[in-house]
Backbone as a chain_set.jsonl record, in Angstrom:
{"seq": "XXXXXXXXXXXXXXXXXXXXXXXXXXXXXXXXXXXXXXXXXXXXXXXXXXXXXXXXXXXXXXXXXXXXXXXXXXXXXXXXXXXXXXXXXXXXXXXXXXXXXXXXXXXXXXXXXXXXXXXXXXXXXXXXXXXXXX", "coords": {"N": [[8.476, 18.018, -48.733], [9.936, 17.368, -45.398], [8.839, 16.842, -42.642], [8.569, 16.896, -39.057], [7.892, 15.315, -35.901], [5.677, 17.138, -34.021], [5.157, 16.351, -31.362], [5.968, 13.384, -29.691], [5.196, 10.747, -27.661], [4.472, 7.949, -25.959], [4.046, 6.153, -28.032], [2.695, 8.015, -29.441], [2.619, 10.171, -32.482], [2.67, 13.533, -33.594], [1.846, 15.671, -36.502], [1.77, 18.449, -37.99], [-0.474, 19.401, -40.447], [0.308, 20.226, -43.652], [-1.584, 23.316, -45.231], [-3.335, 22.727, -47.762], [-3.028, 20.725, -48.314], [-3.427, 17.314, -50.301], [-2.188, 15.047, -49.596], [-0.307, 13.13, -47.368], [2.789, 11.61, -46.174], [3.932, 8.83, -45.021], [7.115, 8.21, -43.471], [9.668, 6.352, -42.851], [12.228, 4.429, -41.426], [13.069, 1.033, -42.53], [12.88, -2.813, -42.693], [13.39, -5.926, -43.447], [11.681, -9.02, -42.185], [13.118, -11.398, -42.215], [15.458, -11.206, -42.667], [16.983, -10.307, -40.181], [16.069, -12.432, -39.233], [16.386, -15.132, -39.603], [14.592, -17.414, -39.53], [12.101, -16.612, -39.648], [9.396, -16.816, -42.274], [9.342, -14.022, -43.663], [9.552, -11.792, -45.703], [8.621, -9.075, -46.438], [9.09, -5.69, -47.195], [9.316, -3.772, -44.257], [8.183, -0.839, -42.55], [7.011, 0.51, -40.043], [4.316, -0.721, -37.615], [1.107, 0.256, -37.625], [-1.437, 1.15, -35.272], [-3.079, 3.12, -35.37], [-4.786, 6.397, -37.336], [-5.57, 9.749, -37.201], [-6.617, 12.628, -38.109], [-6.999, 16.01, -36.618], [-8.212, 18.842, -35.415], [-8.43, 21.657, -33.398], [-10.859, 20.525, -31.154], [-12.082, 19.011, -32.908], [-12.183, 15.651, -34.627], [-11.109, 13.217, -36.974], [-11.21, 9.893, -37.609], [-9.289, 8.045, -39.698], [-9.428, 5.258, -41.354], [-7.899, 1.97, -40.991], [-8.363, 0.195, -42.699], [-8.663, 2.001, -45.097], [-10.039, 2.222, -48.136], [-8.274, 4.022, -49.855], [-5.573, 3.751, -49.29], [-3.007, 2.49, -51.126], [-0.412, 2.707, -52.556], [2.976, 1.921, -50.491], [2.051, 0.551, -48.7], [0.955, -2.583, -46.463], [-1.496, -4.977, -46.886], [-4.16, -4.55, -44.278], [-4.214, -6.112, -41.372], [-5.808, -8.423, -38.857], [-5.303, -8.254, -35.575], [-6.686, -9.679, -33.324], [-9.871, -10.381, -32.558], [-10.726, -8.204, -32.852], [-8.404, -5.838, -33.308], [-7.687, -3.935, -35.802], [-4.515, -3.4, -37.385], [-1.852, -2.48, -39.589], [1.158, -2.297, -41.893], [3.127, -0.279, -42.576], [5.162, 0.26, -45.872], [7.773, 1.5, -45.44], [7.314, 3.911, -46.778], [5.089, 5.594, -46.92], [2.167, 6.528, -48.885], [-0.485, 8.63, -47.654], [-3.999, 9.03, -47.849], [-5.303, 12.154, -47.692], [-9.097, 13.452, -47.026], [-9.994, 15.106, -47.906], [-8.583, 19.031, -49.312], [-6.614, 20.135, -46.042], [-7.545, 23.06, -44.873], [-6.763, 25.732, -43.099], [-5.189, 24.889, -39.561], [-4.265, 21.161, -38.821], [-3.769, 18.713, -37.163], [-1.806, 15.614, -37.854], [-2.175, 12.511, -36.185], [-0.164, 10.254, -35.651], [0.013, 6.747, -34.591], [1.651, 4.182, -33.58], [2.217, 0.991, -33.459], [4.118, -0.997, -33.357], [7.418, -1.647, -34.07], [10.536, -2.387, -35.9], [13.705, -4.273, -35.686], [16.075, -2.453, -36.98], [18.383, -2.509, -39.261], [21.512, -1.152, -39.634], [23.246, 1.218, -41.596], [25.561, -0.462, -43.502], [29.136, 0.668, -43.034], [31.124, 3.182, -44.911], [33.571, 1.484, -46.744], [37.359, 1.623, -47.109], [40.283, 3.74, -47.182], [41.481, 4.616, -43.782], [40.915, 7.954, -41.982], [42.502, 10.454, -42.235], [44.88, 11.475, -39.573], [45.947, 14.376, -38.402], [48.366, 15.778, -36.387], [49.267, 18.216, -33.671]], "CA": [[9.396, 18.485, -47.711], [10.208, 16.852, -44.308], [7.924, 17.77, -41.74], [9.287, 16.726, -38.219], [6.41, 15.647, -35.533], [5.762, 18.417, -33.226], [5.365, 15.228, -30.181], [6.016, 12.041, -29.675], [4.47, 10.27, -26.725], [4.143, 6.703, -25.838], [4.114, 5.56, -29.926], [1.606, 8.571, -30.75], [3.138, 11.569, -33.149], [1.344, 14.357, -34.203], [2.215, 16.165, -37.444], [1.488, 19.799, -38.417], [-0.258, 18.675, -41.948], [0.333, 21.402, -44.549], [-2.352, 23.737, -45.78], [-4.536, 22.681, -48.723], [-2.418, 19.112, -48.65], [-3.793, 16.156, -50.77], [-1.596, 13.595, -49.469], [0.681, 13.141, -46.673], [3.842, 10.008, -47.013], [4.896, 8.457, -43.923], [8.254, 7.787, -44.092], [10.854, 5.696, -41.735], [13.565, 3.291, -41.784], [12.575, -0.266, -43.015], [13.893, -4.129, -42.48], [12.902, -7.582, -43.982], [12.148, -9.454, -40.924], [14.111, -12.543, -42.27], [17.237, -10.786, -42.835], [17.626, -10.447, -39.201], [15.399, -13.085, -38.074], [16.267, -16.258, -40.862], [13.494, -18.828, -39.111], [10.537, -16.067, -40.165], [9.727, -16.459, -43.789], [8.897, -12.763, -44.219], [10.713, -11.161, -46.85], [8.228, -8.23, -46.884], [10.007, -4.911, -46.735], [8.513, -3.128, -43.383], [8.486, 0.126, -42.004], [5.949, 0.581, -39.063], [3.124, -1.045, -37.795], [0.019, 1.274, -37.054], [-2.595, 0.907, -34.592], [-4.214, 4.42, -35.74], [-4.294, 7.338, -37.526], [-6.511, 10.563, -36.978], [-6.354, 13.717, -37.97], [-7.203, 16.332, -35.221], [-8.332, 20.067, -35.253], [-9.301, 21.892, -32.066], [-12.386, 19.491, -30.72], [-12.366, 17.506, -34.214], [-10.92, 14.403, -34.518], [-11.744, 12.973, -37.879], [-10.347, 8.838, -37.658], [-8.763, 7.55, -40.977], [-9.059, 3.704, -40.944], [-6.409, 1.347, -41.538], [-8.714, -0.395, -44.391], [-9.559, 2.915, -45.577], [-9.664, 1.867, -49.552], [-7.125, 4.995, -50.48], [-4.189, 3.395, -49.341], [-2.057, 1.898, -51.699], [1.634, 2.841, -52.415], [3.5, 2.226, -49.216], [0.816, -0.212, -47.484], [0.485, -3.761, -46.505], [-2.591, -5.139, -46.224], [-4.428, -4.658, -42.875], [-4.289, -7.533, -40.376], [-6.244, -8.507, -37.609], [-4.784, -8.694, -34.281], [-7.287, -10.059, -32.632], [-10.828, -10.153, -33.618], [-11.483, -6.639, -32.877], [-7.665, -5.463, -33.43], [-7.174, -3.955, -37.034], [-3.484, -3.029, -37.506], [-1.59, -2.036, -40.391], [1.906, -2.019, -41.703], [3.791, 0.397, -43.843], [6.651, -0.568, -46.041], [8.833, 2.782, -45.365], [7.67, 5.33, -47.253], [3.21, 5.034, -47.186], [0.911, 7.667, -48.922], [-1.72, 8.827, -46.491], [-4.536, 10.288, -48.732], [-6.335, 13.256, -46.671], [-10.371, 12.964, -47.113], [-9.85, 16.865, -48.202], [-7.968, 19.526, -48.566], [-7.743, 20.609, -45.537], [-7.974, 24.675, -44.875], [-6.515, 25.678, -41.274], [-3.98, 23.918, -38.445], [-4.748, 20.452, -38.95], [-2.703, 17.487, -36.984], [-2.257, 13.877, -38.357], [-2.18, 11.863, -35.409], [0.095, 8.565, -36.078], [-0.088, 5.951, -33.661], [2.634, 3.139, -33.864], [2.253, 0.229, -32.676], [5.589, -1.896, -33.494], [8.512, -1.737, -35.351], [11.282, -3.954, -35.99], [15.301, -4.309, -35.456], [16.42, -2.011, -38.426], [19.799, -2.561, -39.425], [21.854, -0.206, -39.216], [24.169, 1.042, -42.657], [27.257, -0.576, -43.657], [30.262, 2.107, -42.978], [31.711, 3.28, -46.538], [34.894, 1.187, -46.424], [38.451, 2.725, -47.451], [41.26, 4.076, -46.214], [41.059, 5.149, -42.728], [40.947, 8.727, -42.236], [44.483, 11.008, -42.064], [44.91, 12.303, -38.584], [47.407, 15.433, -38.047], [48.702, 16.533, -34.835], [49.896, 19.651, -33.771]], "C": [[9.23, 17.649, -46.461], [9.76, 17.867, -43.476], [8.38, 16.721, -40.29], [8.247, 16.191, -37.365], [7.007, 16.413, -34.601], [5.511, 16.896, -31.803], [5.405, 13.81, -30.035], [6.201, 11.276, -27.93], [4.318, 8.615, -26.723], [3.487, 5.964, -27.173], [2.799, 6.693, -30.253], [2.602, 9.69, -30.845], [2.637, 11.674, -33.734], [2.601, 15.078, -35.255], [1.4, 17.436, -38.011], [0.932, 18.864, -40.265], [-0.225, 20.187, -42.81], [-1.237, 22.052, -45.306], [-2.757, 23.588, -47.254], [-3.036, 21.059, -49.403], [-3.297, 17.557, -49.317], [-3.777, 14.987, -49.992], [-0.486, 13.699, -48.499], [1.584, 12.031, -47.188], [4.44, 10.083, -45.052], [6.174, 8.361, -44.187], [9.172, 7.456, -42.698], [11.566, 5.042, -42.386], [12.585, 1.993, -41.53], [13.535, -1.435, -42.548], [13.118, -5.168, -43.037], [13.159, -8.322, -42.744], [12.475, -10.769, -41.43], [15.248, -12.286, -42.428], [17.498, -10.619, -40.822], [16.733, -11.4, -38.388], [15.246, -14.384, -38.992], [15.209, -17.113, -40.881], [11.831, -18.025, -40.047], [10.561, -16.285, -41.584], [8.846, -15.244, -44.095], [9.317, -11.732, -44.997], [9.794, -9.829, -47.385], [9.384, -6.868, -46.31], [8.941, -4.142, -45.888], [8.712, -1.932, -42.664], [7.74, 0.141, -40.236], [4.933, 0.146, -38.904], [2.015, 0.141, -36.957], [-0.91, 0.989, -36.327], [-3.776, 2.369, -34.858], [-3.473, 5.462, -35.884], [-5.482, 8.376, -37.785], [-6.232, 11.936, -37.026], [-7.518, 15.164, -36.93], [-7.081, 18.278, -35.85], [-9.156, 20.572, -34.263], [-9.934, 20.771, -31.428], [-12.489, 18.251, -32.096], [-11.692, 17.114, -34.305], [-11.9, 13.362, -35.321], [-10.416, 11.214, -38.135], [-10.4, 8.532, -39.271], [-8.586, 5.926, -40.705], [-7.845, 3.168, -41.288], [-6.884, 0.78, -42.545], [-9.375, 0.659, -45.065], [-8.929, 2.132, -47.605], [-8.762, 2.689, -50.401], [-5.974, 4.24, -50.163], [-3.588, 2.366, -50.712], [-0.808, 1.809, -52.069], [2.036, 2.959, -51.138], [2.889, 0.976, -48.141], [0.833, -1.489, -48.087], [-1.048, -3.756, -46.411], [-3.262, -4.869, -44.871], [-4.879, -5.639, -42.255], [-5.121, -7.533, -39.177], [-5.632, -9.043, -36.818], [-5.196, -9.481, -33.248], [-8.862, -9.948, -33.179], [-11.367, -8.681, -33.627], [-10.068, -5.639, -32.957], [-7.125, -5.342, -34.575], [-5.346, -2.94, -36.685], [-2.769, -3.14, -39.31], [0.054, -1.572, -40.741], [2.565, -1.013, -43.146], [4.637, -0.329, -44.43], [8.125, 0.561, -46.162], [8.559, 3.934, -45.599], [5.888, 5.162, -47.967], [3.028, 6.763, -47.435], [-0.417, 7.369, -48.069], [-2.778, 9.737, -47.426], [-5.638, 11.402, -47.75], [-7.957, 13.131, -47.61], [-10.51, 14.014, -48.078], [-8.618, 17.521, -48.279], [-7.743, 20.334, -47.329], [-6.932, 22.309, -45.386], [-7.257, 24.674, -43.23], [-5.4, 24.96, -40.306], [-4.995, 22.598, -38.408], [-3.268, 19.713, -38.654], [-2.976, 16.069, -37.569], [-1.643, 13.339, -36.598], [-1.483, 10.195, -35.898], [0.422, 7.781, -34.865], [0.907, 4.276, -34.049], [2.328, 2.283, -32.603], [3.457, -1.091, -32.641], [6.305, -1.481, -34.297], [9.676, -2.75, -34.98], [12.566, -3.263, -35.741], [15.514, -3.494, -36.778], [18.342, -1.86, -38.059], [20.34, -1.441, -39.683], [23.015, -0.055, -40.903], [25.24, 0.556, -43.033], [28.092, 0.437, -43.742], [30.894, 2.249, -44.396], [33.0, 2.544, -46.006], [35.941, 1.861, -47.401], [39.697, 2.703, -46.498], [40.764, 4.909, -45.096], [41.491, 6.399, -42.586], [42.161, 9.283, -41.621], [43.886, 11.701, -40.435], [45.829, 13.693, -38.215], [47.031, 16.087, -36.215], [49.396, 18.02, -35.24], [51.387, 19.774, -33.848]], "O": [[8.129, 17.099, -46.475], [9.989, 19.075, -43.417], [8.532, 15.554, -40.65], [7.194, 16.494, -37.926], [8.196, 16.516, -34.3], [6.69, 16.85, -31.45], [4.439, 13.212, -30.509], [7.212, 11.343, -27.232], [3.968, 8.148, -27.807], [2.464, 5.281, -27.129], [1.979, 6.413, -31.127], [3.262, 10.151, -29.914], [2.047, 10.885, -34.472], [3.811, 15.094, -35.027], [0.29, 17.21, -38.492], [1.593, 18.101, -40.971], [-0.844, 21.157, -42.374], [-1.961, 21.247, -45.892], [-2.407, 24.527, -47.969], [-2.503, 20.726, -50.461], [-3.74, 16.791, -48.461], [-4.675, 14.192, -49.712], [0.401, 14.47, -48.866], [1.398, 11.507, -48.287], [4.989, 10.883, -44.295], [6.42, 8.446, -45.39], [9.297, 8.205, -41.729], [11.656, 4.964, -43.611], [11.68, 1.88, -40.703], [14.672, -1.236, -42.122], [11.904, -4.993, -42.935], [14.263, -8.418, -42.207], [11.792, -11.539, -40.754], [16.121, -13.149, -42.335], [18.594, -11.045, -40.46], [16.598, -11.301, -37.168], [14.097, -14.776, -39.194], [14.8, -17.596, -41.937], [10.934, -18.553, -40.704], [11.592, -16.011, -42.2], [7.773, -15.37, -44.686], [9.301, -10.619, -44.472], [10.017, -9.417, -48.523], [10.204, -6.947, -45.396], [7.87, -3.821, -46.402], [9.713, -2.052, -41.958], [8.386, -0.426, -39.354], [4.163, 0.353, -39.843], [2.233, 0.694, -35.878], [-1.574, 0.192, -36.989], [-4.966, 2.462, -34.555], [-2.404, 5.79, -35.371], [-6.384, 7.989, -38.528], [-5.647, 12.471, -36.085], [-8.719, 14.989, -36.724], [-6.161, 18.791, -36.487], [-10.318, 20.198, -34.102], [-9.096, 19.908, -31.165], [-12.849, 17.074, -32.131], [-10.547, 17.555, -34.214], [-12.92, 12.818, -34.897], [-9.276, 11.254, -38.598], [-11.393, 8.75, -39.966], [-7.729, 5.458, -39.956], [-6.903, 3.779, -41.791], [-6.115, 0.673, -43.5], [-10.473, 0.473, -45.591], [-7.835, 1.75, -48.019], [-8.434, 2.28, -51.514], [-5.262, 4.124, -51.16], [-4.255, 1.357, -50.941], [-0.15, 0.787, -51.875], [1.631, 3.925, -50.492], [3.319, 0.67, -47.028], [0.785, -1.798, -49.277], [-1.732, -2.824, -45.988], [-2.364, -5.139, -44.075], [-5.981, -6.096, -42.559], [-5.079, -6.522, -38.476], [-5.268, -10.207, -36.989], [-4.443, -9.949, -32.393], [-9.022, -9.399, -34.269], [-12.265, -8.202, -34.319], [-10.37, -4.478, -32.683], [-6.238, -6.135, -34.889], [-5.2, -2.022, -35.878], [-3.294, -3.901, -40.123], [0.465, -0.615, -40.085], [2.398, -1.158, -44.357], [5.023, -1.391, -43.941], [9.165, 0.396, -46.8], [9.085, 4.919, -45.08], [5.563, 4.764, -49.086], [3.393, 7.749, -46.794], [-1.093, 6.357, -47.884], [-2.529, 10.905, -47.722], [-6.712, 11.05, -47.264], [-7.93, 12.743, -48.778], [-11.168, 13.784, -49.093], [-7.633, 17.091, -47.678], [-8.504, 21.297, -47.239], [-5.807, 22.53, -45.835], [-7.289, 23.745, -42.424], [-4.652, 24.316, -41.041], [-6.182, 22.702, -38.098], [-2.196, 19.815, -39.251], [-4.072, 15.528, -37.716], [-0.717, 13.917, -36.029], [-2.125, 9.248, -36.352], [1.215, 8.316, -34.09], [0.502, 3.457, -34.874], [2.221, 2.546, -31.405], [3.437, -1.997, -31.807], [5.886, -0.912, -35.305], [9.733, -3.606, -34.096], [12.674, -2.045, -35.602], [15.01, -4.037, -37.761], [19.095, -1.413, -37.194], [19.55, -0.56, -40.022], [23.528, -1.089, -41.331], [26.165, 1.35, -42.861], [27.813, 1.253, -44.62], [31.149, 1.19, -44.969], [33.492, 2.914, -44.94], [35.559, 2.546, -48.35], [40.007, 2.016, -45.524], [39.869, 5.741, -45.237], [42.643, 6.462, -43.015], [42.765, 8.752, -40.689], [42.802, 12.246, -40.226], [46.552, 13.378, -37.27], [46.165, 16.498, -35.443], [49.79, 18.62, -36.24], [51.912, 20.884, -33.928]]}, "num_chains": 1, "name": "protein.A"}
């Protein structure tokens, strides 16, 4: 089910995670940054890049790395930004595996740190729609 975040703040949103949850799934809108950017040769498909993600109850605040070794469906590799800057990009639609299940109000904390130009849908083409007057 589609879970909404409860805030979104200067690229951090928090997420209600569901009681006795396995696995969360990020999920956004994606782009190939050579389709709108021809010079890059990056033809990966990308959703969000992450600078951190932490899930959060009361006082605890339990960090999930970006090279945690669970990721795999959904996930690029994790890149260094700098030598002490791990980052991390989805490709739209990333499993997040929880450590546990967990028991209780428990937030995921996602922290974005870029995203890209996402194109926007082509309009269904057709006939243009009937108007009636009064």
């Amino acid at each position: 089910r589609r879970i909404a975040p409860i805030s979104a703040t200067q690229g951090k949103h928090l997420f209600v995670v569901p009681p006795g949850a396995n696995e969360v799934r990020l999920r956004s809108r994606a782009a190939i940054p050579s389709d709108t950017a021809p010079w890059l040769l990056d033809d990966r498909r990308l959703g969000v890049l992450l600078r951190g993600l932490t899930l959060r109850s009361g006082a605890d605040a339990l960090p999930i790395p970006l090279d945690h070794p669970g990721f795999g469906t959904g996930w690029w590799q994790a890149e260094w930004h700098d030598k002490a800057i791990l980052r991390r990009w989805t490709d739209g639609d990333a499993a997040v595996p929880l450590p546990w299940s967990p028991e209780g109000t428990w937030l995921l904390e996602v922290e974005v740190a870029a995203t890209l130009p996402y194109p926007l849908p082509l309009a269904v083409s057709g006939p243009p729609p009937i108007r009636r007057s009064a």
